[in-house]
C-alpha positions in Angstrom: 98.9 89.0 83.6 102.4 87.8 83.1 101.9 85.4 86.4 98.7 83.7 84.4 100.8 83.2 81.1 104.0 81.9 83.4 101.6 79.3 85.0 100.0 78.0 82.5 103.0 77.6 80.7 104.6 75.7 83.4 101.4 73.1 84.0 100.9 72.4 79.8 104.7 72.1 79.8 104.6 69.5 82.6 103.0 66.7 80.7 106.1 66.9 78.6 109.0 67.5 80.9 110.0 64.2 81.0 108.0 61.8 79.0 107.7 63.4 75.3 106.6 61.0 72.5 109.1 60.3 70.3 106.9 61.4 67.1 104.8 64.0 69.2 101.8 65.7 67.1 102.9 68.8 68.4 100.7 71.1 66.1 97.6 69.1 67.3 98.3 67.6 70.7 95.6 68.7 73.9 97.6 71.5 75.4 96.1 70.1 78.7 95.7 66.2 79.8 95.4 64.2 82.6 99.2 64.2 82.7 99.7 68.1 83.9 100.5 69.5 86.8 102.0 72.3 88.5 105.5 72.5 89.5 108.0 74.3 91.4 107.8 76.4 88.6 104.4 77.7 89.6 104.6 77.2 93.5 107.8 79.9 93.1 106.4 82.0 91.0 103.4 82.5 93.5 105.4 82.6 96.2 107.2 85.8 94.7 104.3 87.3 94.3 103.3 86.8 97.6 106.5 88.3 98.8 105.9 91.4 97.4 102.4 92.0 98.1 102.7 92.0 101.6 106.3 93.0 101.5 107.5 90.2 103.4 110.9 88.4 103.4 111.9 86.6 99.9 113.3 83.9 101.7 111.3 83.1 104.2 108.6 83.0 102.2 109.9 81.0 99.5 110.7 78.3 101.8 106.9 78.7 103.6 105.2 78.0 100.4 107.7 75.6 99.3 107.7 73.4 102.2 104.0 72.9 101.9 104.9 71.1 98.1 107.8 69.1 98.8 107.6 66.9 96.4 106.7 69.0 93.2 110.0 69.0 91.3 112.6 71.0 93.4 116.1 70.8 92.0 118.4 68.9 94.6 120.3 71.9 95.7 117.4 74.4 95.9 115.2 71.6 97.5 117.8 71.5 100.5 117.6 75.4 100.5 114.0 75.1 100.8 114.1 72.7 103.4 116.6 74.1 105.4 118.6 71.4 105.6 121.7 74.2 104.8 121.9 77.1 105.0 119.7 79.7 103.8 122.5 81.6 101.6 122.7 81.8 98.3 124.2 78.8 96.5 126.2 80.5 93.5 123.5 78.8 91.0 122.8 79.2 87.1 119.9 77.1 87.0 116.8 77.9 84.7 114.7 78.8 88.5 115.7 82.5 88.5 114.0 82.8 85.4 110.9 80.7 85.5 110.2 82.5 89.0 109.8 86.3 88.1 107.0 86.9 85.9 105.4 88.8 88.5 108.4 91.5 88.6 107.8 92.5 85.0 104.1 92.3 85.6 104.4 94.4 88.8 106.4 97.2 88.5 106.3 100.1 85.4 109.6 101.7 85.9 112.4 99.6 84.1 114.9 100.4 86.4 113.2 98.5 89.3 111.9 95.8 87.3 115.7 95.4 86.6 116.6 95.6 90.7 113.5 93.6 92.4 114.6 90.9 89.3 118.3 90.6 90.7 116.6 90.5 94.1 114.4 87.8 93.8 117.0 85.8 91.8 119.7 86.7 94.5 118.5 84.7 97.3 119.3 81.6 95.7 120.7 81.9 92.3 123.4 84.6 92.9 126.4 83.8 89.9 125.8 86.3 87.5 124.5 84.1 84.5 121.2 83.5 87.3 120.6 87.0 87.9 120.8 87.5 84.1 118.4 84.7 83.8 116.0 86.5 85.5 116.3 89.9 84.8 116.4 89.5 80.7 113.3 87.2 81.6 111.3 90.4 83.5 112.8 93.3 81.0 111.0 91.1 78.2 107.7 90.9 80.2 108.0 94.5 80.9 108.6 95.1 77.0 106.0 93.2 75.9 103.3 94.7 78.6 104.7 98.5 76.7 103.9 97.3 73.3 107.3 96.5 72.0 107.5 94.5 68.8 108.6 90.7 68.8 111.6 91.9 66.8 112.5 94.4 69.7 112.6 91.7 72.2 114.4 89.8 70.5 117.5 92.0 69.4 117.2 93.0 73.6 117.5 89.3 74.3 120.5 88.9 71.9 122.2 91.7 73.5 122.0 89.5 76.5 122.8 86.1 75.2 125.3 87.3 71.9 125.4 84.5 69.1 129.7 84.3 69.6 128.9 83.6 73.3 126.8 81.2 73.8 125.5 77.9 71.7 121.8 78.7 72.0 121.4 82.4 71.3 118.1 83.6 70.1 119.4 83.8 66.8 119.0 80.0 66.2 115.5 79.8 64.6 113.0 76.9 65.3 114.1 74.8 62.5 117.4 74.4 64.1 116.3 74.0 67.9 114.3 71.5 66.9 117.1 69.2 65.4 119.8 70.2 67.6 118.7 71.3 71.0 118.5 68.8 73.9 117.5 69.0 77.7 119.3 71.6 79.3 118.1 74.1 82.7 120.7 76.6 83.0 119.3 80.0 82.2 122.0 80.6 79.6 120.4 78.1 77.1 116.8 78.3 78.8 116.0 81.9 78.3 117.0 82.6 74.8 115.2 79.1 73.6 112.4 80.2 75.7 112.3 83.7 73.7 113.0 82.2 70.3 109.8 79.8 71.0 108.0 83.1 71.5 109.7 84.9 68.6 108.1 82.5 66.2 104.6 82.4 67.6 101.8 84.3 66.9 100.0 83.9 70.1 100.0 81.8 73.3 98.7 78.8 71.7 101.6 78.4 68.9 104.4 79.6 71.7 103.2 76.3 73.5 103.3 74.2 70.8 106.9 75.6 69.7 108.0 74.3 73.0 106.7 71.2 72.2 109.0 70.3 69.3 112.0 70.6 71.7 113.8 68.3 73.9 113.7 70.5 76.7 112.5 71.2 80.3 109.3 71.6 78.7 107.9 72.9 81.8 110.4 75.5 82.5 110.9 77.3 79.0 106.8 77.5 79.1 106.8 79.5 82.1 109.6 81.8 81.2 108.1 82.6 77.7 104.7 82.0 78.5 104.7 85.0 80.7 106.1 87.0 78.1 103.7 85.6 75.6 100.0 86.1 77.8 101.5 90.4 77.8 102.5 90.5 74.8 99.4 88.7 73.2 97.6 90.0 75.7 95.8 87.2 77.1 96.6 83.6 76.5 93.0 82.5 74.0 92.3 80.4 77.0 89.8 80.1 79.8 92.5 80.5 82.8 89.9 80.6 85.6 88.4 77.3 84.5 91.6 76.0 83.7 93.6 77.1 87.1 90.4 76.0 89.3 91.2 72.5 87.9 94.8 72.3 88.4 95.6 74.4 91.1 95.0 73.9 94.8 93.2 76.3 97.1 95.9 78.0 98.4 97.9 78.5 95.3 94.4 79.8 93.5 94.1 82.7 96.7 97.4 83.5 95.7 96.8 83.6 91.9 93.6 85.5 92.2 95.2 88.5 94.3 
């Protein structure tokens, strides 16, 4: 399940989002410590999926989960739109969330078209300027790919229709080599997404898309749930045990949700 990858991705990213090594062993580092934990990244995802599932209101329950986890890395505009401490309109934001929220949209639905809609939906309650909703919808099209059996190349020349290489500094047409010396902590979608895809480009299964987010300076956490949920389809399964992992690291409420 994409929403597995895009979780796991988020808590072995977390150890990293903020306090990477300056000479990491990224090939052999644990891909879970005593330093992970799950984010917003996670508590979004889940309450997407939520949403759905009992066709409820995106908003309302975005901000019902998310109020129970105040403190679990909110951005400082989305954490007052969680809060309510605005209002509840959308806030004209680029920001990396739209993406690292929708796994469960390209897990979810089979016919492209409405993977393409419910992903503008989910990314239009909060993250409504069009590089967001592009954020989120390349991120489910390349779930949805990868669950049909498209190649790695495939999903690559889709993302680089999205994110063209005379547009934007980061397209998915820089390879590792380069990301590695160049690339530095960004979380708008426009630089998140294709990174996030070239990390998975240059895998060959969940494992080694991890550790390609390790060599980056990046929001570690962020690019691991966008790719990582393209990576557990694609690879079908992450290698890992996810139950014993998830039982560790996740509370009992977000586990229900998870487990649905």
């Amino acid at each position: 399940m994409a929403v597995t990858g895009a979780i796991l991705g988020d808590i072995s990213g977390s150890q990293f989002e903020f306090h990477k090594p300056e000479h990491l062993d990224y090939k052999n580092c644990p891909l879970f410590t005593e330093q992970c934990e799950f984010t917003d990244d996670t508590v979004m995802t889940l309450a997407i999926k939520e949403a759905i599932l009992e066709n409820q209101d995106l908003t309302e329950t975005m901000r019902r989960l998310g109020r129970h986890y105040p403190d679990c890395g909110y951005g400082g505009r989305f954490y007052e739109w969680i809060m309510g401490h605005g209002t509840s309109q959308p806030y004209f934001s680029y920001g990396n969330g739209s993406a690292m929220r929708v796994s469960f949209v390209g897990e979810y639905y089979d016919d492209p078209a409405q993977v393409i809609r419910e992903a503008e939906r989910t990314a239009a309650v909060s993250h409504n300027h069009p590089e967001g909703v592009k954020g989120a919808v390349t991120t489910a099209v390349c779930i949805w790919m990868a669950r049909h059996g498209k190649s790695r190349e495939e999903i690559l020349a889709y993302v680089l229709e999205q994110y063209p290489a005379d547009r934007y500094d980061f397209s998915a047409d820089k390879d590792m080599d380069y990301l590695e010396k160049h690339y530095s902590w960004d979380v708008t979608c426009m630089t998140s997404v294709p990174v996030a895809m070239r990390c998975f480009y240059e895998s060959d299964s969940f494992e080694t898309f991890m550790r390609n987010i390790f060599r980056l300076d990046c929001d570690s956490d962020t690019l691991g749930a966008i790719g990582g949920a393209v990576a557990e389809e694609y690879y079908h399964g992450t290698g890992l045990d996810a139950e014993e992992i998830l039982k560790k690291y996740l509370d009992h409420r977000m586990y229900l949700i998870w487990k649905r």
